[in-house]
N, C-alpha and C positions, 0 to 999 in steps of 0.2 A: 812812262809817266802816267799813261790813262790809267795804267794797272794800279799804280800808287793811287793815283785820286779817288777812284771806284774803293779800294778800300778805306781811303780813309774818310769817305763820308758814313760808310760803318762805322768808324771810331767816333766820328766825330758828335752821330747821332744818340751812340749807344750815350757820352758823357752829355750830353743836352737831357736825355730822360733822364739822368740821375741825379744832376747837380742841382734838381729841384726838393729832393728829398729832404736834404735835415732842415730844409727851412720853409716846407709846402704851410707845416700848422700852427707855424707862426705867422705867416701868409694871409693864412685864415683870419686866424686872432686877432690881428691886425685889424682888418677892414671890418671886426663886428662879429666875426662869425666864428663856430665852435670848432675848436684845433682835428676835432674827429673829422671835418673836411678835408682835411691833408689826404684821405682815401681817395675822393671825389677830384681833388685838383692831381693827383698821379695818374688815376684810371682814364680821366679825359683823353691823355694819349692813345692810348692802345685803342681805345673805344676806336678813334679815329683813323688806326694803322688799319682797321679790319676791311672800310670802305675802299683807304689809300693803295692797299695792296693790289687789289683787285684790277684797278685802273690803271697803275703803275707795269702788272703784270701784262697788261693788251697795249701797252705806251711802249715798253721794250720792244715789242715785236718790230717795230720801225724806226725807234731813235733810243738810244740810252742819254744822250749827249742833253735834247731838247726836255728829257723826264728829270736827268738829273739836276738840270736848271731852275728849271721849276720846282720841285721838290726844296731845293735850298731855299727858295725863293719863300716859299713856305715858312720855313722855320725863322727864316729871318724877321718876315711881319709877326709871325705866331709868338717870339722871343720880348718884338717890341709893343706887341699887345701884353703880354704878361707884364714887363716891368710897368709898365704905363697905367696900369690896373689900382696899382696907388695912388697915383697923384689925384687917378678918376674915381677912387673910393668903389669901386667896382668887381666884386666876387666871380660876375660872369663875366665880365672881360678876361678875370683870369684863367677861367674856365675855356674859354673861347684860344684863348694863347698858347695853351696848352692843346688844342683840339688841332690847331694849327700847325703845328710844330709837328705833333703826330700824324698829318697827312702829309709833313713833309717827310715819310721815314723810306727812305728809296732800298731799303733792306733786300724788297725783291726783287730790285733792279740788279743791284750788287751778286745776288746768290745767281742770276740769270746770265750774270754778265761772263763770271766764269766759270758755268756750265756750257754758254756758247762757245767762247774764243779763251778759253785756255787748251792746250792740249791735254789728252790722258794722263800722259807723262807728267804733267804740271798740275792736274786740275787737283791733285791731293793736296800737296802744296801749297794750291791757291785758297782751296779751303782752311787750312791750318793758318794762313796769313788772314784770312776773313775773320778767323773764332779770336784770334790773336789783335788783331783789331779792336774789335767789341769787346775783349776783356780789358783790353789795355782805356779803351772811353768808358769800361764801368769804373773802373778804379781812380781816375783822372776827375772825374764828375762829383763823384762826393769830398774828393780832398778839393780841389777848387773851390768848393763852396765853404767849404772849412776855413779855406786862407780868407774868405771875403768877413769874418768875424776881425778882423785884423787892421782890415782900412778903414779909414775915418766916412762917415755918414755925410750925405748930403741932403737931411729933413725931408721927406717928402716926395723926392726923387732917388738918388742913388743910399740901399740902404742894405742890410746883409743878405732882406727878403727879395728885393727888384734887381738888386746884383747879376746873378745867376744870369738873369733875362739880357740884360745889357750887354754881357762880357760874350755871351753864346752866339747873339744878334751880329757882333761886330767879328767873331769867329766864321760864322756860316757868310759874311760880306768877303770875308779874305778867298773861304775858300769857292765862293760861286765866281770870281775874279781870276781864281788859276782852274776852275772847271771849263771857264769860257775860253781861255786863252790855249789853255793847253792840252784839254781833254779831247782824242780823238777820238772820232765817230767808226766802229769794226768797219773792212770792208763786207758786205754780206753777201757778196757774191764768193768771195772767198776766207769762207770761215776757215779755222785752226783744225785743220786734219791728223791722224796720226794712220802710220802707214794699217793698219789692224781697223781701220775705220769700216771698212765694208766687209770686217771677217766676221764667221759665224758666230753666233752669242746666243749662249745659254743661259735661262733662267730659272733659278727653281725655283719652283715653287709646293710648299707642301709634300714634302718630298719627293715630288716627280717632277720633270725637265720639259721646256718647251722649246722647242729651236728655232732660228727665223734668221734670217738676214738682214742686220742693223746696215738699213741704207743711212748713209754721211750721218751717222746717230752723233756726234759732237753738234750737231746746232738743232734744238727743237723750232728754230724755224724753216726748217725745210718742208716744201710742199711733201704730202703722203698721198696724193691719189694716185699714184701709179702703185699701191699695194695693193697683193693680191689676196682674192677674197679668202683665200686659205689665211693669209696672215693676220688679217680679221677675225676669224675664229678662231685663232690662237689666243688673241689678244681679249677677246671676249673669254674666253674660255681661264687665263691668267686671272684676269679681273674678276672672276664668281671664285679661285680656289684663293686668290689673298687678302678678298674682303675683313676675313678676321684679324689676321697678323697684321693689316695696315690699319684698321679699327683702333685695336688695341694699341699702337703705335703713337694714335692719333690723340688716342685719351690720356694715355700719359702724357704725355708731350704737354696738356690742357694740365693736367695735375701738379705736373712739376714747377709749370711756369705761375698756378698758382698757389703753390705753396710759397718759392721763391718770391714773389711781388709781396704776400703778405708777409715774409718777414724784414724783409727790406723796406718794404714803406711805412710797415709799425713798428721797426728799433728805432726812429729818433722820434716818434710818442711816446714809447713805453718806457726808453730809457731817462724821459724827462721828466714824468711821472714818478718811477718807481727811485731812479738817481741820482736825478735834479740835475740831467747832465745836457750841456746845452749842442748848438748848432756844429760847435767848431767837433766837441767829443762826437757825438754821433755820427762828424761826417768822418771823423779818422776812423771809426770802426768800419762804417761802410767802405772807406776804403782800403781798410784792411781785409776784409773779407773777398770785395771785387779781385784783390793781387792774388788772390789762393787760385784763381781759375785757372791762369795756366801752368801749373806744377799738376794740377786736379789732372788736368786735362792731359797732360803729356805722359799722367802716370795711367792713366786709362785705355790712353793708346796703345801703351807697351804691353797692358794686361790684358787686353782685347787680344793679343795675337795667340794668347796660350787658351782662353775662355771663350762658348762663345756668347753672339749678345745676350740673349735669354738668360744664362745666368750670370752677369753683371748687371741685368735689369732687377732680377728678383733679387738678389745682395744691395744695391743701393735702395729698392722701396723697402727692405728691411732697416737697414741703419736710417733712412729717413723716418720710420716709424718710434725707431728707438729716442733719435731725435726732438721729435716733437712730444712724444711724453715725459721727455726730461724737460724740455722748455716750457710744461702747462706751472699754475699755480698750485698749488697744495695749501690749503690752509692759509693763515694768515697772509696780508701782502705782508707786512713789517718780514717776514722769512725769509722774500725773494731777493735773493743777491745777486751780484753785478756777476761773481764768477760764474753761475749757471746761468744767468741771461747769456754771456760769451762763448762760453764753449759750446749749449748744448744750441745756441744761435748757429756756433760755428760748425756743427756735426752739419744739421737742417742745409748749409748752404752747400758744404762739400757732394751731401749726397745728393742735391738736387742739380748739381755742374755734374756728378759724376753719371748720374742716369740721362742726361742728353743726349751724351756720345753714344751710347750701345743702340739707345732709342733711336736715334737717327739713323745707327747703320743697318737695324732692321728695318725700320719704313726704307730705307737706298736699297733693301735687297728685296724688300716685299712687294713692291710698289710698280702696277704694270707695267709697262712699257708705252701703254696709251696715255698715261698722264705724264709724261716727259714730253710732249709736244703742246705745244696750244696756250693759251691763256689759262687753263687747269692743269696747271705743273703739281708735281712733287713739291717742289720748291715755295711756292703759293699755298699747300697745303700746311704744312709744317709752318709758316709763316703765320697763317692762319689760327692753328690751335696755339699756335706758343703765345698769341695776342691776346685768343678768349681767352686764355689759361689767367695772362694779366690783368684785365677786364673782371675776370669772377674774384681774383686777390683782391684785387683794388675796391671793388665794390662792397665786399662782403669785409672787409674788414671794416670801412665808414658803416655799414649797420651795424657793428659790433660795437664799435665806440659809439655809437646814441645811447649806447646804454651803460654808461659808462668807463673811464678807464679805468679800472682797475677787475674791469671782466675782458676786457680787449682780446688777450693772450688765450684766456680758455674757449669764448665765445670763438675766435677765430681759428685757433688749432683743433680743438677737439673734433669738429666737422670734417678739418682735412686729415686726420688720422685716421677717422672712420672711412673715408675715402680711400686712403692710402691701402686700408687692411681690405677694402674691399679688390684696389686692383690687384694685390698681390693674389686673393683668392682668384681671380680672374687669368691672371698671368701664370697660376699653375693647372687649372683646368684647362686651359688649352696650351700647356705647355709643350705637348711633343709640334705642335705646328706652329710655334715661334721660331 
């Protein structure tokens, strides 16, 4: 049951950051202010997961139980400051609810939780149940806000914008009630072993090999001062030959997540704009998009086995390229039509699900051996760039709409295309040490 709960505060958060989308810039609009703040009230999250990780990742070291409490705890006030931001006429409360909510994101507790106490045997598993989680709360998130176009209004308080906030609030109550009640705390004196725990493990790197004896390597909190100073020179040694291939691992990861946030948090402006299509349509398409993740994702995995990641990275920053220059404007807006908003919307998100997987399982094979202990995990890293990733979407899309919508789409692609063609150039000059 802890194993359920741990994941599904992944689900649960992943559909809290979404289900604010098709209706952040009416939100706005609402209390006074221009719908191109819908940027500003989505990025306030991530802004805030960048601090929350950090603490979250030194909080695990000692309690998951007492972080994950807290963490909900968060989102709960953070949910009922957002709705409340109405009745108060208040843009920075909304601002604040959302900043909230994002330092409740326990995401690196969860990836920490079963890199300690899953076994080998399980820990792939457990991750496939982790990505399967979060696709399952991105998808959940925008059709729930969809259905709240449907129920009756209550002037001032309950409305299709404060909804979200209300329904999430009394969500994160249910489940910080079965966190308390039935969440068990690992023992850590006896983490999840597998019999291969203390056998020899190779790493390559670069294509040469470093060898070492992984002491009880299943739990990065195990004390390391009994390593010997040769195994420190390894490990130093590791970390000057994969600086590049985890570099570059690290920037993608930053690209993908911002390409992804700006198309996700500018389809219900763009599409309101250019389609006149309102809260309930924009949230069915986000949720249609969010369901493609895991078919994306299980067809990646099967292709991974015959490819390796380097080239499934450079084919997906390909077709995201291709992507995004079918979704600029051309000429007149009167041209833009709803079926190339969709499809070539739908390429952009495919290849940006499909480039995680390979991206992730290079930084899992590049990535020393010294950052899988400590409060600067792997784990925490990747956390990390996939936030600023959402952070720079988020932001750079609200400077794009000051300057009007109907530049939104070009101001805001054109820059990550160019970005895109740059990593690919990058990704094949150092392609033999990917």
């Amino acid at each position: 049951l802890s194993k359920f709960l741990n994941l599904a505060s992944s689900g649960l958060y992943m559909c809290n950051y979404n289900i604010v989308a098709p209706t952040s810039g009416l939100y706005a609009k609402l209390l006074g202010f221009d719908p191109a703040s819908a940027g500003l009230i989505i990025g306030a999250t991530p802004l805030a997961v960048i601090g929350s990780s950090v603490l979250y990742s030194y909080w695990s070291s000692f309690s998951y139980k007492r972080a994950l409490l807290f963490a909900s705890s968060c989102c709960i006030l953070g949910n009922l400051v957002y709705a409340l931001a109405l009745p108060c006429d208040s843009l920075t409360m909304v601002l604040v609810g959302r900043m909230l909510t994002g330092f409740g994101s326990a995401r690196v507790i969860n990836r920490r939780y079963i890199a300690d106490y899953y076994s080998i045997e399980e820990r792939t598993s457990g991750m496939a149940d982790f990505v399967s989680a979060s696709a399952f709360g991105m998808a959940v998130g925008p059709a729930l806000a969809a259905s709240f176009t449907h129920h009756p209004s209550l002037k001032g308080i309950w409305t299709i914008e404060t909804a979200p906030g209300y329904c999430m609030s009394a969500l994160w109550m249910v489940y910080l009630a079965l966190n308390y009640l039935y969440f068990e705390e690992p023992d850590r004196a006896k983490p999840q072993l597998s019999n291969d725990t203390n056998a020899l493990q190779k790493i390559e790197v670069g294509g040469g090999e470093q060898s070492f004896e992984a002491v009880d390597e299943q739990s990065p909190l195990v004390n390391s001062r009994n390593k010997s100073e040769s195994m420190k020179d390894a490990t130093r040694g590791a970390v000057s030959r994969c600086n590049i291939p985890v570099l570059i691992s690290l920037l993608i990861l930053v690209l993908l997540k911002a390409v992804l946030e700006s198309l996700t948090s500018s389809a219900p402006i763009v599409s309101r704009f250019y389609f006149g299509w309102g809260s309930h349509s924009s949230g069915i398409y986000l949720a249609m998009l969010a369901s493609f993740m895991l078919p994306v994702n299980f067809l990646v995995a099967n292709i991974s086995r015959r490819y390796d990641d380097r080239e499934l990275i450079i084919v997906a920053l390909v077709v995201m390229l291709g992507g995004i220059v079918g979704y600029l404007v051309y000429g007149d807006d009167s041209t833009y039509s709803e079926m190339k908003f969709i499809c070539f919307g739908f390429v952009i998100f495919v290849a940006c699900n499909a480039l995680e997987a390979p991206t992730m399982g290079l930084l899992s094979k590049t990535i020393p051996k010294s950052l899988a202990k400590g409060v600067l995990n792997a784990g925490l890293l990747a956390t990390e760039a996939g936030t600023m990733g959402r952070v720079i979407g988020d932001f750079y899309l609200s400077a794009a709409a000051f300057h009007g919508m109907d530049k939104v789409i070009n101001l805001t692609f054109e820059p990550m295309g160019v970005m895109v063609v740059l990593s690919i150039g990058i990704a094949l000059l150092n392609y033999s040490q990917l």
